[in-house]
C-alpha positions in Angstrom: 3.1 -22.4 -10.2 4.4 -18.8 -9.3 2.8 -16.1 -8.0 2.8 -13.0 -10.7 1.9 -10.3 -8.3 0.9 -7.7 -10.8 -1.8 -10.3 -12.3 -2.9 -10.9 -8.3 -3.5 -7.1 -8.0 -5.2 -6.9 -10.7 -7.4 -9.5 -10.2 -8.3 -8.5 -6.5 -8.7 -5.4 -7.7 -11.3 -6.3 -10.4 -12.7 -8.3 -7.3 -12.9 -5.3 -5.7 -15.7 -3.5 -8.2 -17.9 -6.5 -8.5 -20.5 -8.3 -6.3 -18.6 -11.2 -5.8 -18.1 -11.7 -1.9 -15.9 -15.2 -2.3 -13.4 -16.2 -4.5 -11.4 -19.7 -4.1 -8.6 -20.5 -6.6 -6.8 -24.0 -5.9 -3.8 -25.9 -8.1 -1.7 -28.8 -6.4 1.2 -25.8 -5.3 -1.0 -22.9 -4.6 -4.5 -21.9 -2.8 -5.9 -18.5 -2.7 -9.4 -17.3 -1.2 -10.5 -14.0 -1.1 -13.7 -12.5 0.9 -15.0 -9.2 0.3 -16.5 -7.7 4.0 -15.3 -8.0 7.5 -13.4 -11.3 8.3 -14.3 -12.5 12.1 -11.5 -15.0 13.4 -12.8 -17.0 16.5 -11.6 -15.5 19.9 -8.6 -17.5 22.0 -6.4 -16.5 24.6 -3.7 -14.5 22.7 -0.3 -14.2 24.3 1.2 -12.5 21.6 0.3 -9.2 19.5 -2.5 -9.7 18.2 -3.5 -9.5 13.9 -5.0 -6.9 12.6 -8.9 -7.6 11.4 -8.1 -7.5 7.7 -11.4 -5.6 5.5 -11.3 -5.8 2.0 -13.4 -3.0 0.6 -16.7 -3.4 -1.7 -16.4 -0.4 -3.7 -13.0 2.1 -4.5 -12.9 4.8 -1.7 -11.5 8.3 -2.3 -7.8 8.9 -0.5 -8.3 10.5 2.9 -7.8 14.3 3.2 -4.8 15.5 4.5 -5.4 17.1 8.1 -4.7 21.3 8.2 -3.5 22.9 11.1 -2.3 26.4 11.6 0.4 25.7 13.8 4.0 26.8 12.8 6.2 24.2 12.4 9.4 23.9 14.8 13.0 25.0 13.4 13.8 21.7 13.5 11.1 19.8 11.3 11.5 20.3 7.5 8.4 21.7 6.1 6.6 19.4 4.1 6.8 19.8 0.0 4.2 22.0 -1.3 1.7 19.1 -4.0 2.8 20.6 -7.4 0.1 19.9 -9.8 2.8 17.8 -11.9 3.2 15.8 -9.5 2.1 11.9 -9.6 0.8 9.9 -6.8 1.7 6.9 -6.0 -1.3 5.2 -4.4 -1.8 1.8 -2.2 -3.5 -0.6 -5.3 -5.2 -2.9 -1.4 -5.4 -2.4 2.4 -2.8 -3.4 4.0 0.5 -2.8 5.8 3.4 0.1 4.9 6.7 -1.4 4.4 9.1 0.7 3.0 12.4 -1.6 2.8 12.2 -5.5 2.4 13.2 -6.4 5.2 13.9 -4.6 9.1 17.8 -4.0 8.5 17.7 -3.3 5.2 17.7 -0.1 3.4 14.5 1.8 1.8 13.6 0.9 -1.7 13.5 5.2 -1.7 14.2 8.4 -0.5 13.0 11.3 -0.8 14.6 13.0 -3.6 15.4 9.5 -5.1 14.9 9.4 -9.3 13.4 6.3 -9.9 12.8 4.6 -13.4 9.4 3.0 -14.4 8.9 -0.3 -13.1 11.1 0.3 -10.4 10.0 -1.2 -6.6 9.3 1.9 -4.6 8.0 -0.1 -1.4 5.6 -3.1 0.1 2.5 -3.5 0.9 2.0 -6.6 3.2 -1.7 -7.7 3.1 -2.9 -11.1 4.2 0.3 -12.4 4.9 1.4 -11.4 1.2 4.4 -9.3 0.6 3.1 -6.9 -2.8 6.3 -5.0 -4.3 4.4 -1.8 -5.5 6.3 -0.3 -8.5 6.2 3.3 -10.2 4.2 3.3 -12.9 6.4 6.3 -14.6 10.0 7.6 -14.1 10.7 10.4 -12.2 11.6 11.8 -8.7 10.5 11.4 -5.3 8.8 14.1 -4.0 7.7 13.4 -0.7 6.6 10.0 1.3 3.4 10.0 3.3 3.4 7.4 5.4 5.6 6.0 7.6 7.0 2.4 7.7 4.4 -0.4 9.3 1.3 1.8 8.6 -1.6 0.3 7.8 -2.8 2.1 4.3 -6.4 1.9 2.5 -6.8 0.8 -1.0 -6.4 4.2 -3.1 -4.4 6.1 -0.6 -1.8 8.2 -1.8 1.4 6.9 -0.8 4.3 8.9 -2.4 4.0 12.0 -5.0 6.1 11.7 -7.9 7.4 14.5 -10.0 7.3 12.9 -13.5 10.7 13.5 -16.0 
C-alpha cells in the first residue's frame, strides 16, 4: 500500500475538527494512529537530543502575529517585503518541523523570488517521523519565506507569501 500524502493531510486534518481523540488504521504493509491532545512518552535516561513532545491540536488556531518593533534595521539586513494584499500564503496544513530542502546538502525546493507552478513542492513539513511535501496550491512567485529551516511550525501558520500570476 502507498502512502498518498495529500489524502493523509486531509484526513488528519478532518481529524483535526472533530471529537475524535484516536484513530488507528492497520493493513498487512502499513499502520497509522493518530491522538488528538498531549502525547506523554515514559521518562529514560536520554543520552542523545531529545524528541520534541509532539501536540496535535483540537480545534484550527489563527497564525501567530508577526512581532513589531521600532528599531531600524542595520545596512546590512535586507528589509523584509512589505504583505501586498495580492499576495497568497502558503500555510503549515499540521504541527511539525520546517524543512526547506529534502535533505541537509541539498538545495531549497525555493527561493525567494523563485516562480513556482501549481502543484509544485515548495518545502517539508516533518511531523511524527513523516516527511509531508507541502505544494503551492496556485502558480506564482515567492515573495518572502518566514521561517527558517528546522523550525517547528503550528498548523495554519503562514509559511511563505505568494504573489499569484
Amino acid at each position: 500500500m502507498s502512502i498518498n500524502f495529500n489524502e493523509l493531510r486531509e484526513l488528519l486534518g478532518t481529524i483535526s475538527q472533530t471529537d475524535i481523540t484516536e484513530l488507528v488504521l492497520k493493513s498487512e504493509e502499513f499502520e497509522l494512529t493518530v491522538r488528538k491532545g498531549t502525547l506523554t512518552l515514559p521518562v529514560a535516561p536520554v543520552t542523545e537530543k531529545p524528541t520534541p513532545e509532539v501536540v496535535i491540536p483540537s480545534a484550527p488556531s489563527p497564525p501567530p502575529q508577526p512581532k513589531v518593533t521600532k528599531s531600524e534595521p542595520l545596512a546590512d539586513e535586507p528589509t523584509p517585503p512589505t504583505i501586498d494584499k495580492n499576495w497568497v500564503p502558503i500555510t503549515s496544513p499540521m504541527v511539525g518541523t520546517f524543512y526547506r530542502a529534502p535533505g541537509p546538502d541539498e538545495a531549497a525546493f525555493v527561493e525567494i523570488n523563485d516562480r513556482i507552478r501549481s502543484g509544485q513542492t515548495v518545502c517539508i513539513i516533518e511531523a511524527m517521523k513523516l516527511m509531508n511535501e507541502i505544494e503551492a496550491e496556485a502558480s506564482g512567485q515567492i515573495m518572502d519565506i518566514l521561517v527558517a529551516n528546522g523550525e517547528p511550525v503550528e498548523y495554519g501558520q503562514t509559511l511563505m507569501w505568494l504573489k499569484p500570476e
